[in-house]
C-alpha positions in Angstrom: -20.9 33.3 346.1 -18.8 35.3 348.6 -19.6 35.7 352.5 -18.3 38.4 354.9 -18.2 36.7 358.4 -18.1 39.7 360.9 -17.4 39.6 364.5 -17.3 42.4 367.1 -16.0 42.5 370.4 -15.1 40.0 372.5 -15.6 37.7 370.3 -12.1 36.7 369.6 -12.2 35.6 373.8 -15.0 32.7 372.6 -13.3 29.5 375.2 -12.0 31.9 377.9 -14.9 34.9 378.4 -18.3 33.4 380.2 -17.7 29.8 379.2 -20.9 28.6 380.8 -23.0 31.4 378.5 -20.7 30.9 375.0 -19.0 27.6 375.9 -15.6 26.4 375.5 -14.8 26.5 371.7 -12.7 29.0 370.5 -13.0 31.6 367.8 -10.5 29.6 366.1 -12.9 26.8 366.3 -15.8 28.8 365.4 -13.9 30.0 362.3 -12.6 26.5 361.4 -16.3 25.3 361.3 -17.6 28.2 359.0 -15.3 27.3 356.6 -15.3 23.7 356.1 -19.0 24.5 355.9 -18.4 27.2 353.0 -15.9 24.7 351.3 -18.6 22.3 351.4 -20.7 24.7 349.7 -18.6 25.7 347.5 -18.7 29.4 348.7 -15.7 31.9 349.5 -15.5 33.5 352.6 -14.0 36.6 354.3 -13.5 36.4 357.8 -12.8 39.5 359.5 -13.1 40.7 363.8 -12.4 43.7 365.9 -13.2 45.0 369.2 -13.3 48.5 367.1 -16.6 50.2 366.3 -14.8 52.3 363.2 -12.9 49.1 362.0 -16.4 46.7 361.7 -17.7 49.8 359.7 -14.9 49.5 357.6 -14.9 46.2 357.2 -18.8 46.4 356.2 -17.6 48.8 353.4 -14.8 47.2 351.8 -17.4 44.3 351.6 -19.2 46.3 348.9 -16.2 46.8 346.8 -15.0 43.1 347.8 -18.3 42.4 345.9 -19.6 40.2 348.9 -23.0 38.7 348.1 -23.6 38.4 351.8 -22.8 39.6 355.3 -23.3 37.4 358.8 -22.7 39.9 361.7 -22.6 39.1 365.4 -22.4 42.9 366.2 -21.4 41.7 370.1 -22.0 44.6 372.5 -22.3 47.0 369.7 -25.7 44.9 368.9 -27.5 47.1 371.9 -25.7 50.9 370.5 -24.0 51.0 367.4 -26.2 53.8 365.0 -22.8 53.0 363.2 -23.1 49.5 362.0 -26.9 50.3 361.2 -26.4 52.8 358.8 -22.8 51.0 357.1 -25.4 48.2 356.3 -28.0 50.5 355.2 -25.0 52.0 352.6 -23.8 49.0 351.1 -27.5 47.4 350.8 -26.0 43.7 350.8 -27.8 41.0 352.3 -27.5 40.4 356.5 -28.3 38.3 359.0 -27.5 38.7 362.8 -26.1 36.2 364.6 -25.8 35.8 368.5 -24.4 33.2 370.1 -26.5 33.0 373.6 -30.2 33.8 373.5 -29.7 37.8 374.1 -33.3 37.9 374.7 -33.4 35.8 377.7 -30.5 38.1 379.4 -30.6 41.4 380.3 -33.0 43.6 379.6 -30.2 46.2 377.3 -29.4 43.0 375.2 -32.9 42.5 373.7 -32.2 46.3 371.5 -30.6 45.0 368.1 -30.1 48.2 365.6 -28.2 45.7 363.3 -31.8 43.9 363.2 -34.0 46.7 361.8 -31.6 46.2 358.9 -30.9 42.6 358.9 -32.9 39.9 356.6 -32.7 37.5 359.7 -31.6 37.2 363.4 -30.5 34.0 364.9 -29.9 33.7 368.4 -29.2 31.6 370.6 -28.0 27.9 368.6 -24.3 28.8 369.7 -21.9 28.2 366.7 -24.9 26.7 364.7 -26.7 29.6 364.5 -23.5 30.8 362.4 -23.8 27.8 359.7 -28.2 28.6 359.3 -26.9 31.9 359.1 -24.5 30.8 355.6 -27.2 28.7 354.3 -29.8 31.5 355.0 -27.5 33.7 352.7 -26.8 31.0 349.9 -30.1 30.2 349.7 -29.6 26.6 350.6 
């Protein structure tokens, strides 16, 4: 089993951007605690983020010739506007789920449109860096 872990903008500023909304860990930390889980579980993982719209497209693509098995997005702002990311997950028809970190539908009103969710098997939002670990053993089944 492989996983894509894909992570739009801002994300790599987890620790430093709205601590008391995302918290203090890092993305390093974040990214260190998906993979120990995925070693665990004996599943390869991909980890890839931009603060580019074209790039998490890409990204989403090269998953289908990577021969992922599975995709865990937190879109970040390109959650509430990216057409883009929809329809790049529409192409490649592989398995999503959503991730947020903070519980988007408790924030601003714009926050609460997802067009990664009408595509999406599941959305988790909300359990911080947890959500990211239901989100691998949503996708492996486990």
């Amino acid at each position: 089993m492989k996983l894509l872990v894909l992570n739009g903008p801002n994300l790599n500023m987890l620790g430093i951007r709205e601590p008391d909304i995302y918290g203090k860990s890092t993305y390093a930390d974040l990214i260190a605690m998906i993979k120990a889980h995925c070693d665990d579980k004996g599943v390869e993982v991909i980890f890839k983020q931009s603060n580019h719209e074209g790039d998490l497209v890409d990204f989403i693509q090269q998953a289908l010739f990577d021969k992922c098995d599975g995709i865990l997005i937190n879109p970040g702002a390109y959650t509430h506007t990216s057409v883009a990311l929809l329809d790049a997950l529409k192409a490649v028809q592989i398995p999503s789920v959503e991730v947020h970190i903070s519980d988007v539908d408790s924030r601003e009103e714009f926050r609460q449109i997802s067009y990664v969710s009408l595509i999406a098997a599941k959305t988790i939002k909300g359990h911080g860096f947890e959500g990211y670990i239901e989100a691998v053993d949503y996708l492996i089944g486990a």
